[in-house]
Structures are given as structure tokens and as C-alpha cells.
VOZA-663635 format. One record per atom (N, C-alpha, C, O): residue in three letters; x, y, z; atom name; chain; residue number from 1. Coordinates in pm, whole numbers, plus 32768, in hexadecimal, padded with zeros to 4 digits. Example, Ala and Ser with C-alpha at 12.3 -4.5 7.8 and 13.67 -1.06 7.14 Angstrom:
VOZA-663635
 residu   px   py   pz atome chaine num
    ALA 8527 7DC7 830C     N      A   1
    ALA 84CE 7E3E 830C    CA      A   1
    ALA 8528 7EB6 830C     C      A   1
    ALA 8590 7EB4 834E     O      A   1
    SER 8505 7F1F 82C4     N      A   2
    SER 8557 7F96 82CA    CA      A   2
    SER 850A 8003 8313     C      A   2
    SER 853D 8072 8324     O      A   2
end
This chain:
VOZA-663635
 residu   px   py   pz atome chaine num
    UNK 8055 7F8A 8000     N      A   1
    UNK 8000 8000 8000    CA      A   1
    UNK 8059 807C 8000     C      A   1
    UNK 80BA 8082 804B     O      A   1
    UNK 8038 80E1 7FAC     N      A   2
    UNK 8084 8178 7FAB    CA      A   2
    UNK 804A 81CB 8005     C      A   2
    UNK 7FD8 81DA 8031     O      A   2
    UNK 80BC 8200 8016     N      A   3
    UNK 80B3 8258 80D8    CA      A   3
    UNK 807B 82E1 8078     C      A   3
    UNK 80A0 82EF 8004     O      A   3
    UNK 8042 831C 80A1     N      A   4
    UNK 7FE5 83B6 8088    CA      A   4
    UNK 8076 8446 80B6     C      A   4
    UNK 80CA 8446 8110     O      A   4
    UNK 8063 8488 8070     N      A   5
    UNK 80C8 84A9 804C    CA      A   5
    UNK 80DF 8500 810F     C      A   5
    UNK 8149 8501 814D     O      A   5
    UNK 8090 8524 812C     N      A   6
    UNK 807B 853F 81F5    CA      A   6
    UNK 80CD 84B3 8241     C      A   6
    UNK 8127 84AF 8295     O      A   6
    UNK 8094 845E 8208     N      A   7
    UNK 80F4 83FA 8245    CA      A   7
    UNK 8157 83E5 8238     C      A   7
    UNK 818C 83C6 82A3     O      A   7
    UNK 81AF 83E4 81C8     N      A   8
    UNK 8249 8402 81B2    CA      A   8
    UNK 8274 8473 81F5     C      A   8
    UNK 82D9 8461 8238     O      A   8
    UNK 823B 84F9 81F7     N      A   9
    UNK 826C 857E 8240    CA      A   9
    UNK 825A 8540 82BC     C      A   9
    UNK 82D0 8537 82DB     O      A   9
    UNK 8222 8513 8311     N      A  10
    UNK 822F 84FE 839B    CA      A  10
    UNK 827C 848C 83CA     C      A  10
    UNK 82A8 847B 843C     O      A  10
    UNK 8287 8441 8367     N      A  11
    UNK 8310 83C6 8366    CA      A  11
    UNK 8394 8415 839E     C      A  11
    UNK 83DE 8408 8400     O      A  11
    UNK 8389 8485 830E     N      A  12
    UNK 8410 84A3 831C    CA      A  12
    UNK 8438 8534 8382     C      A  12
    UNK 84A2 8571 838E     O      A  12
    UNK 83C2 8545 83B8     N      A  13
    UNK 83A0 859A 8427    CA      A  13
    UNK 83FF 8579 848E     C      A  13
    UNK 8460 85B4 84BE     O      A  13
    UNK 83A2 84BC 84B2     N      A  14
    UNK 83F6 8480 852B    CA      A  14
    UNK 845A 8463 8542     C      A  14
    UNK 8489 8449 85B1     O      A  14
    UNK 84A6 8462 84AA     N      A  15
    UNK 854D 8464 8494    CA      A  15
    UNK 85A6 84BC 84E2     C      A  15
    UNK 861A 8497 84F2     O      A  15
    UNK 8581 8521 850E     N      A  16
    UNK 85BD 858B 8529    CA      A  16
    UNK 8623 85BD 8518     C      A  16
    UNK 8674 85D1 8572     O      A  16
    UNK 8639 85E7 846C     N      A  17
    UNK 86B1 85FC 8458    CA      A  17
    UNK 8667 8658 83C8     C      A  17
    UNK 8611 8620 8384     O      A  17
    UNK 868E 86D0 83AD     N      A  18
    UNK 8689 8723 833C    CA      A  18
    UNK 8696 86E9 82EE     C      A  18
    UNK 8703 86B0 82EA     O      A  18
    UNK 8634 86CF 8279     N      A  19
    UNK 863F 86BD 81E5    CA      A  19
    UNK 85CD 8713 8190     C      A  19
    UNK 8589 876C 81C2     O      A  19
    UNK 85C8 86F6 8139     N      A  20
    UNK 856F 8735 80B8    CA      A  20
    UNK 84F4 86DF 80AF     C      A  20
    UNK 84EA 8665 80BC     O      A  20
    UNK 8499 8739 8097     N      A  21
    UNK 83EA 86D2 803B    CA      A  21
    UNK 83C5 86D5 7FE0     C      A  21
    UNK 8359 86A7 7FBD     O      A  21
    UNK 8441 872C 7F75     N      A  22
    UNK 843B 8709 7EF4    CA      A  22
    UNK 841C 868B 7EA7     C      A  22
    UNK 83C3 867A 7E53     O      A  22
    UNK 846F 863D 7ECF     N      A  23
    UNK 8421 85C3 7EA6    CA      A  23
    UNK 83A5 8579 7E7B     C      A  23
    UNK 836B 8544 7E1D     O      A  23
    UNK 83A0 8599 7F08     N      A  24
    UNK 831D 8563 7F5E    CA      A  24
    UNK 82CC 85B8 7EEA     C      A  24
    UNK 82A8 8574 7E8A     O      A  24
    UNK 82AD 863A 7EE7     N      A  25
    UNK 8263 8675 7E87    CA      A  25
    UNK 8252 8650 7DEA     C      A  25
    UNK 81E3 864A 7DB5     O      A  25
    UNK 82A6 863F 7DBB     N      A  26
    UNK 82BE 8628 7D2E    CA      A  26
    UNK 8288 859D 7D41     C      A  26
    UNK 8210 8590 7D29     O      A  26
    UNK 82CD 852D 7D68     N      A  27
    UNK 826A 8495 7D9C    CA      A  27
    UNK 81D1 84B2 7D9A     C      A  27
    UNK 8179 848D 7D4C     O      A  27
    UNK 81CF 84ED 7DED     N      A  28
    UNK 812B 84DD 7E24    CA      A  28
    UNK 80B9 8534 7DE0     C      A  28
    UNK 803E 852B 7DE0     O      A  28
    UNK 812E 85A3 7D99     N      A  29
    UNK 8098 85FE 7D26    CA      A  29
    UNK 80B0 85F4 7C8A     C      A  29
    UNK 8073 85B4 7C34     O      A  29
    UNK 8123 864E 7C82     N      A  30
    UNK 8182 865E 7C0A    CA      A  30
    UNK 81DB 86A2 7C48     C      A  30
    UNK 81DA 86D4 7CB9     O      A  30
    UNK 8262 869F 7BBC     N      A  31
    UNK 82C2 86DB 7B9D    CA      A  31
    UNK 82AC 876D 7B86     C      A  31
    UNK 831C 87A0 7B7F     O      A  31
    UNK 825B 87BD 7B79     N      A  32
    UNK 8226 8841 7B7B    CA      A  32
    UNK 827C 88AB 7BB1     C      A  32
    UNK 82AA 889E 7C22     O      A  32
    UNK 8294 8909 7B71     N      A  33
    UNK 830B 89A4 7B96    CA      A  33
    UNK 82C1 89BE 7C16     C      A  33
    UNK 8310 89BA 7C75     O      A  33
    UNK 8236 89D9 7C3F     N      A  34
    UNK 81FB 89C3 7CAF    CA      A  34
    UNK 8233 8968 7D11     C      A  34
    UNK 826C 89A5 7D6C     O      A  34
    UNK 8236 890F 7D19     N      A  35
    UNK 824E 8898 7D6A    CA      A  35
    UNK 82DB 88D4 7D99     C      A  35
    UNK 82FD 8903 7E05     O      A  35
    UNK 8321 88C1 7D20     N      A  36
    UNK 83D3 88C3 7D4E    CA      A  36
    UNK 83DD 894A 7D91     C      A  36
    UNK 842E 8949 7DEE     O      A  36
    UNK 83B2 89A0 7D82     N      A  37
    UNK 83AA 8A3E 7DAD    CA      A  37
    UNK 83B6 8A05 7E4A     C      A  37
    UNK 8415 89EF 7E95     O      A  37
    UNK 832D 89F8 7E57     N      A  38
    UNK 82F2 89C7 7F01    CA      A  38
    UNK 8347 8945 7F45     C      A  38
    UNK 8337 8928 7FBC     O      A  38
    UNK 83AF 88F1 7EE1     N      A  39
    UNK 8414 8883 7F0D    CA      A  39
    UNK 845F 88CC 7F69     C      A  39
    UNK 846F 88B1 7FE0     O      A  39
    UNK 849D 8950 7F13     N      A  40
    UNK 8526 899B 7F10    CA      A  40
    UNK 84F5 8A01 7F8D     C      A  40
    UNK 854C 8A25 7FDD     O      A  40
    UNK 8486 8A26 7F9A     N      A  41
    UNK 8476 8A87 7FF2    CA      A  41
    UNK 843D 8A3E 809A     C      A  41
    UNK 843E 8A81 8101     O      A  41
    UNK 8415 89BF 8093     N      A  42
    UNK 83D1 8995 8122    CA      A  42
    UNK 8424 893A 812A     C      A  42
    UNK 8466 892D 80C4     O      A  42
    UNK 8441 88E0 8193     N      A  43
    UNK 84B5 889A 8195    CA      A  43
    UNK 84AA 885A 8276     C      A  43
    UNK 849C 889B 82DE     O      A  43
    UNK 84B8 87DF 825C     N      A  44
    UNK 84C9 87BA 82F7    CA      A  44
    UNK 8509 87CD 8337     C      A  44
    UNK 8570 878D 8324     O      A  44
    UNK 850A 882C 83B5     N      A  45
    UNK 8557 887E 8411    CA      A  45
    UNK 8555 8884 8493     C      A  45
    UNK 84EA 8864 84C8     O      A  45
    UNK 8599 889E 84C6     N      A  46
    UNK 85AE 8879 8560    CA      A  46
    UNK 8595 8914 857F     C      A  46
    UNK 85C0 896A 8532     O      A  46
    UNK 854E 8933 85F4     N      A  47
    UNK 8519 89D8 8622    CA      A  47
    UNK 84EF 89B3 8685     C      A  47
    UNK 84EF 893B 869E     O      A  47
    UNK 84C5 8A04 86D1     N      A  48
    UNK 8472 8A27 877F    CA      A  48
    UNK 83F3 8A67 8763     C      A  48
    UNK 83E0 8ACC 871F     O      A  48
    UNK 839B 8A1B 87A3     N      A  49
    UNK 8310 8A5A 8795    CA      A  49
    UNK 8329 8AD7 8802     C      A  49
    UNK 8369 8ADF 886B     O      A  49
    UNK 82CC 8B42 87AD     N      A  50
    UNK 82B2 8BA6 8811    CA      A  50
    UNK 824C 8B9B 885D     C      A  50
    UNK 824A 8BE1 88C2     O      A  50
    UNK 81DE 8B42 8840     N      A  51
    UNK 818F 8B2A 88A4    CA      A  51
    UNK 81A0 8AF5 892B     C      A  51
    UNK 818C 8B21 899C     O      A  51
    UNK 81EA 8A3C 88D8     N      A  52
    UNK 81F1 8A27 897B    CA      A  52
    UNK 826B 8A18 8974     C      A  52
    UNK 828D 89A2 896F     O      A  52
    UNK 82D7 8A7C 8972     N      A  53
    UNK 8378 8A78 895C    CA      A  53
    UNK 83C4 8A01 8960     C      A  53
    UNK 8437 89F6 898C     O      A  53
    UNK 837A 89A6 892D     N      A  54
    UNK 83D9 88FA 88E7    CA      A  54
    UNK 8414 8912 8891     C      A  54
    UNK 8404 896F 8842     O      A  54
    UNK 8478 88AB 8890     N      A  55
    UNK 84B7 8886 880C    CA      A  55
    UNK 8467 883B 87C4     C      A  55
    UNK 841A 87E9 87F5     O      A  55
    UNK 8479 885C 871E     N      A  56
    UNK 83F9 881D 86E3    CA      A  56
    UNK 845F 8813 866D     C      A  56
    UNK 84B2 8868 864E     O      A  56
    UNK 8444 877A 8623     N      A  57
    UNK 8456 8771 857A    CA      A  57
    UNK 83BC 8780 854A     C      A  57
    UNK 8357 8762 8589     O      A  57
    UNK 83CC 87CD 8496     N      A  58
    UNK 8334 8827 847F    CA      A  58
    UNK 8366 8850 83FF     C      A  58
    UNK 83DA 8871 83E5     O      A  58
    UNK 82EC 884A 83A0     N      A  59
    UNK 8312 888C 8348    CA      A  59
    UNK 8345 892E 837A     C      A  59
    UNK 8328 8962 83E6     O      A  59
    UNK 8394 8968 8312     N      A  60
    UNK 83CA 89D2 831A    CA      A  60
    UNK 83FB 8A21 82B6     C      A  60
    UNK 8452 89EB 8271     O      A  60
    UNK 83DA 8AA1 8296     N      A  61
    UNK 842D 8AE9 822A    CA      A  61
    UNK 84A3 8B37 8262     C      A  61
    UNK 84A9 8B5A 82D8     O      A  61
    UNK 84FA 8B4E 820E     N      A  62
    UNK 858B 8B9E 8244    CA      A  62
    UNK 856D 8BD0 82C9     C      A  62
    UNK 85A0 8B9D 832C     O      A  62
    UNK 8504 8C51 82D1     N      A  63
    UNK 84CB 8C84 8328    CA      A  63
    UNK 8467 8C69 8396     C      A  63
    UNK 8476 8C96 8407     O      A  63
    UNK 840D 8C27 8375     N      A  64
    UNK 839E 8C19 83BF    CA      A  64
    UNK 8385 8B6C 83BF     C      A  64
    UNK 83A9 8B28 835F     O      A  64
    UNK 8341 8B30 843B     N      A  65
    UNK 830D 8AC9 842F    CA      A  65
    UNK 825C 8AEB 83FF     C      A  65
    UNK 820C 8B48 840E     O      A  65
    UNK 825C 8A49 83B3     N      A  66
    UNK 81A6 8A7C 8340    CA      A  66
    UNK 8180 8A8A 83B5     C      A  66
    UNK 818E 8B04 83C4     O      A  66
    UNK 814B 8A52 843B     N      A  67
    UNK 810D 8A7F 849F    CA      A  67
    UNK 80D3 8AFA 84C8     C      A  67
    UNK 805C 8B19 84D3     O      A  67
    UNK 816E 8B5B 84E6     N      A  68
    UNK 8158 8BEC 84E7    CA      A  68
    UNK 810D 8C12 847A     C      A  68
    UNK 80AF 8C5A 849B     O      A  68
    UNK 8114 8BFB 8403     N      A  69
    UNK 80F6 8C49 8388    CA      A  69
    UNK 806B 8BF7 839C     C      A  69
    UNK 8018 8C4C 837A     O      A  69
    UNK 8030 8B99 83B8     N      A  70
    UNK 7F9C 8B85 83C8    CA      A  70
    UNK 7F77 8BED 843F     C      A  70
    UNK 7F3B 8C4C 840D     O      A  70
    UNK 7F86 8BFA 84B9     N      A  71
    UNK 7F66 8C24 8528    CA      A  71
    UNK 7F4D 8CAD 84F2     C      A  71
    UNK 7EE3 8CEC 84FA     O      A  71
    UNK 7FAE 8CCC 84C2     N      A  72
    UNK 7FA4 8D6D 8481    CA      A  72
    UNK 7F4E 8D70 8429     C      A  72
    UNK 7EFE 8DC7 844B     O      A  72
    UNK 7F28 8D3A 83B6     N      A  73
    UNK 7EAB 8D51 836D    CA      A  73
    UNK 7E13 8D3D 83C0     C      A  73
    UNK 7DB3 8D80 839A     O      A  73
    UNK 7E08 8CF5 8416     N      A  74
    UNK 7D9D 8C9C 8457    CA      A  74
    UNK 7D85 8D50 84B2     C      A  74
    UNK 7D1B 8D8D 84A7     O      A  74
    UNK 7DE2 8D7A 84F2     N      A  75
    UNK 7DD4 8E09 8543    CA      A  75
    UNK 7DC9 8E67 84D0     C      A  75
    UNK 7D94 8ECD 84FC     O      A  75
    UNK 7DDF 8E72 8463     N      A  76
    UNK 7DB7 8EF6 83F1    CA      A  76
    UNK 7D35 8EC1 83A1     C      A  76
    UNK 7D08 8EF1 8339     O      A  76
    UNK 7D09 8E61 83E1     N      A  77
    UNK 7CAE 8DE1 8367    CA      A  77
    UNK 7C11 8E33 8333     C      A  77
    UNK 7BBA 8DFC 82F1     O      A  77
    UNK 7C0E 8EAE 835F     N      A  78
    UNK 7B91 8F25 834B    CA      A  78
    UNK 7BCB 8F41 82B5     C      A  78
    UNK 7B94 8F20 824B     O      A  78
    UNK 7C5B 8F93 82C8     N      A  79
    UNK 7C86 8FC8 8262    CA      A  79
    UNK 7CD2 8F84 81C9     C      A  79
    UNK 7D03 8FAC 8160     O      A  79
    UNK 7CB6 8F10 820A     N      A  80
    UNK 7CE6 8EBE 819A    CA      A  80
    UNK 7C72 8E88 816D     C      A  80
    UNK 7C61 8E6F 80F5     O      A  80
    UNK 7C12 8E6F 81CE     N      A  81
    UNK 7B6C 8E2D 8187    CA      A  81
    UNK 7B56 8E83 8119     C      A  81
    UNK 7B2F 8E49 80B4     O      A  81
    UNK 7B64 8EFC 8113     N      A  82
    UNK 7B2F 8F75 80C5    CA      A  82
    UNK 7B6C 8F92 805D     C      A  82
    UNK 7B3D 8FE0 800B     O      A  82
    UNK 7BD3 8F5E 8051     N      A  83
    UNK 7C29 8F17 7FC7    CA      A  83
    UNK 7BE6 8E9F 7F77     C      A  83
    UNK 7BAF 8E9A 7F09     O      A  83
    UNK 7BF9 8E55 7FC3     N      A  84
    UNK 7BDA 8DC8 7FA4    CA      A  84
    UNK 7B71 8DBC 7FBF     C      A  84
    UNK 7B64 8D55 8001     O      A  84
    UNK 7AFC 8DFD 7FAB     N      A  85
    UNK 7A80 8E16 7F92    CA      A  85
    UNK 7A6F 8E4D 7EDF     C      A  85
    UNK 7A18 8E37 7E8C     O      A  85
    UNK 7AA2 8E6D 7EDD     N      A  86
    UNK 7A8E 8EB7 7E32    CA      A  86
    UNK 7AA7 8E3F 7E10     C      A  86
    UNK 7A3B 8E05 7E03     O      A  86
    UNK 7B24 8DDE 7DF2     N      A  87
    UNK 7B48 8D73 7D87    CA      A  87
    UNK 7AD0 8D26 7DD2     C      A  87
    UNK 7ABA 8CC4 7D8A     O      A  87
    UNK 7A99 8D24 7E18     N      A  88
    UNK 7A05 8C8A 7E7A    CA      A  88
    UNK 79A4 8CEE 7E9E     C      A  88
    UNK 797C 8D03 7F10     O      A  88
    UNK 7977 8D36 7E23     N      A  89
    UNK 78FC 8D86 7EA1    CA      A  89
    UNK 788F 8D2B 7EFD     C      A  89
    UNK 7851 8D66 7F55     O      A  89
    UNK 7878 8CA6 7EE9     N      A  90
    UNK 781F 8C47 7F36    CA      A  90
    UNK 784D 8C2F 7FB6     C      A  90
    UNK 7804 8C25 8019     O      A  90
    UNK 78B7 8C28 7FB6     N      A  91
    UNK 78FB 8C00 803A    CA      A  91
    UNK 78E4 8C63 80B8     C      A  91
    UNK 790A 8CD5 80D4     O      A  91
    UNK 78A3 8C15 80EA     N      A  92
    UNK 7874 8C69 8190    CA      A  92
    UNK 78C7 8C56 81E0     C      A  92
    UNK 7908 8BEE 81D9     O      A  92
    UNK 78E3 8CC2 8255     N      A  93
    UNK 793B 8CDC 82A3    CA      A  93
    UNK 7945 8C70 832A     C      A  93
    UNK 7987 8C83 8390     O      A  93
    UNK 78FF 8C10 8310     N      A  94
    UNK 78F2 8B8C 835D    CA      A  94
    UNK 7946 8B42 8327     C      A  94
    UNK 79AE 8B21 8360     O      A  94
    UNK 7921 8B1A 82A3     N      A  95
    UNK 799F 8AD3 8245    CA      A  95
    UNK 7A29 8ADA 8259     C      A  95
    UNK 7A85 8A8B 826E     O      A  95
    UNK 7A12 8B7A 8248     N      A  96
    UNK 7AA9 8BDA 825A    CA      A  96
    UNK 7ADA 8BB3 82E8     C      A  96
    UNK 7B44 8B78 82D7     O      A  96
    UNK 7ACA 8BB6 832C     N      A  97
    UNK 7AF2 8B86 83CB    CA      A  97
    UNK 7B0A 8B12 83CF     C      A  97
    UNK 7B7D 8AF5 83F0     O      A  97
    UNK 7AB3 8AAD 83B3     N      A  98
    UNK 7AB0 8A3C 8397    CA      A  98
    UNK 7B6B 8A12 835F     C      A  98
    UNK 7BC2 89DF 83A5     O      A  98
    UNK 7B74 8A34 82EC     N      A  99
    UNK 7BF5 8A19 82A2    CA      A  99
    UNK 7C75 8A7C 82C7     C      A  99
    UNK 7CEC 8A70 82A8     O      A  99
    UNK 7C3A 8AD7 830B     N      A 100
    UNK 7D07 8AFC 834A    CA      A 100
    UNK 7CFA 8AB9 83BC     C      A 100
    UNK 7D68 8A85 83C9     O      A 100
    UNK 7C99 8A89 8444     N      A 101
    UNK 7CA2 8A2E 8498    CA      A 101
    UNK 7CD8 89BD 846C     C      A 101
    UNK 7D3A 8996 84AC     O      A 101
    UNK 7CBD 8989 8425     N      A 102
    UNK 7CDC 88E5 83F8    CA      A 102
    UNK 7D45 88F2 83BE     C      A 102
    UNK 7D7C 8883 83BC     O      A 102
    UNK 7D92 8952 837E     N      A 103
    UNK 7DFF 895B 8327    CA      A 103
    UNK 7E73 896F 83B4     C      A 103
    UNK 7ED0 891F 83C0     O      A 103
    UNK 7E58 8A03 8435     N      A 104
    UNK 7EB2 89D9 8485    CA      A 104
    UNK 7E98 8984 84C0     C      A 104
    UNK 7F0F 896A 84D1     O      A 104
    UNK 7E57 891E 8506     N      A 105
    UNK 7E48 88B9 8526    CA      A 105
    UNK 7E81 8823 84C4     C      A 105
    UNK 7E85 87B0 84F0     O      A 105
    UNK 7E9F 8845 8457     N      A 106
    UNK 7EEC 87AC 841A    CA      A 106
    UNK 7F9D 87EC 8406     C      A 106
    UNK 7FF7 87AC 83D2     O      A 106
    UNK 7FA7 8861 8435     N      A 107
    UNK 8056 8870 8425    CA      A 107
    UNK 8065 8873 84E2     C      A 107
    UNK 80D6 885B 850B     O      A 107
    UNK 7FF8 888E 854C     N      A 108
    UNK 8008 888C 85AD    CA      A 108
    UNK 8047 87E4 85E0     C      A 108
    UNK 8098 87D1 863B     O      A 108
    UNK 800B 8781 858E     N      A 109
    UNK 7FF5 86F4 85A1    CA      A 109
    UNK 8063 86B4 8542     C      A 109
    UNK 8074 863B 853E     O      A 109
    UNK 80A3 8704 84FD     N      A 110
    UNK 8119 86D3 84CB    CA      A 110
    UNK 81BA 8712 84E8     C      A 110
    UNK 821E 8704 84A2     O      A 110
    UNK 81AB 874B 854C     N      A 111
    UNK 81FF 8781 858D    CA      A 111
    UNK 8219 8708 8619     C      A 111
    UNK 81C0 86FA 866C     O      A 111
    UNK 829F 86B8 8623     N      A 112
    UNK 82A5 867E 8672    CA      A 112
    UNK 8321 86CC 86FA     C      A 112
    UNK 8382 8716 86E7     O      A 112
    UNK 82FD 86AA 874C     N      A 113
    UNK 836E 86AD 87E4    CA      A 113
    UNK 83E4 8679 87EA     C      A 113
    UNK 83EA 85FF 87E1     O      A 113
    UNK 8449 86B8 87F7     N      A 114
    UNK 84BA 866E 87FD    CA      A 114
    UNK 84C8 8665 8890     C      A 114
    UNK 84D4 86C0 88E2     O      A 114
    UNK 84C4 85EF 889E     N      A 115
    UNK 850D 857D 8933    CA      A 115
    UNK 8599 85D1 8950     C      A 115
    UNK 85E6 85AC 89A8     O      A 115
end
């Protein structure tokens, strides 16, 4: 059976050791200038949560873990609905909540503790 492409990222989560998900991307969608863009720019990283100041392996860009960068949209998530309302005018602001909750909530859950 083939592991879902979440399940390889959290494989290599538990590894705890920096590598790339380029791969993993190109495998699991396509080869796409997209894809490799987002290979080259997110990448498995060792950082400290600011929440609960652990050591954590997590996705991560140069700068920021995706975490932060969810948490931060999910707290501006008015001013970004109102964007992303024009390209979905159907989409109700329940929806909208709905999907930056669940989005930080699956990088919250793939962020592991280092022992």
C-alpha cells in the first residue's frame, strides 16, 4: 500500500534530522515549477515552538515555521476572507474558519517534540 504523501512528511518528521520534501512533492503530485518552488522553499527543520517553547522538528521555511504562518493568517482571517471572497464569492465565513482552523491544526499535528 502507498503512504499519502502526510504520511511520508511525518515519517520523515520523526527522523529528526533536516531534509527536503521536494521529493515527496514531485512523487505524490507532479514535477510542476510549483511544486519544486515550494520543495526549495519549505524544508524539515529543527526550531522551538513559541507557544509551548519545545524543541520541535516541523515543516519550515528559511524564516518561519508553516505553523506561525497558519496562526498568523487564522488571526488576520477577516482580512484575508475579503480577498478570498472575490475568487469564492459562495464561501461563508463559517467555511472560512472552518479551513484556516483545520489547516493550523494539521501543521500543529505534524510538528513533532524532540525528547
Amino acid at each position: 500500500m502507498n503512504k499519502s504523501f502526510l504520511q511520508e512528511i511525518s515519517e520523515k518528521i520523526n527522523e529528526y534530522k533536516d531534509s527536503s520534501i521536494a521529493g515527496e512533492l514531485c512523487y505524490h503530485f507532479s514535477q510542476s515549477p510549483d511544486n519544486e518552488q515550494c520543495g526549495e522553499a519549505v524544508g524539515i527543520r529543527r526550531y522551538k515552538n513559541p507557544y509551548t517553547d519545545k524543541n520541535v522538528y516541523g515543516l519550515k521555511t528559511k524564516n518561519y515555521p508553516l505553523l506561525d504562518i497558519a496562526n498568523a493568517v487564522e488571526d488576520k482571517e477577516d482580512e484575508v476572507f475579503d480577498v478570498i471572497k472575490q475568487a469564492l464569492p459562495r464561501l461563508t465565513k463559517k467555511e472560512w474558519e472552518a479551513f484556516t482552523r483545520l489547516t493550523t491544526l494539521i501543521y500543529c499535528d505534524l510538528e513533532k517534540e524532540i525528547n
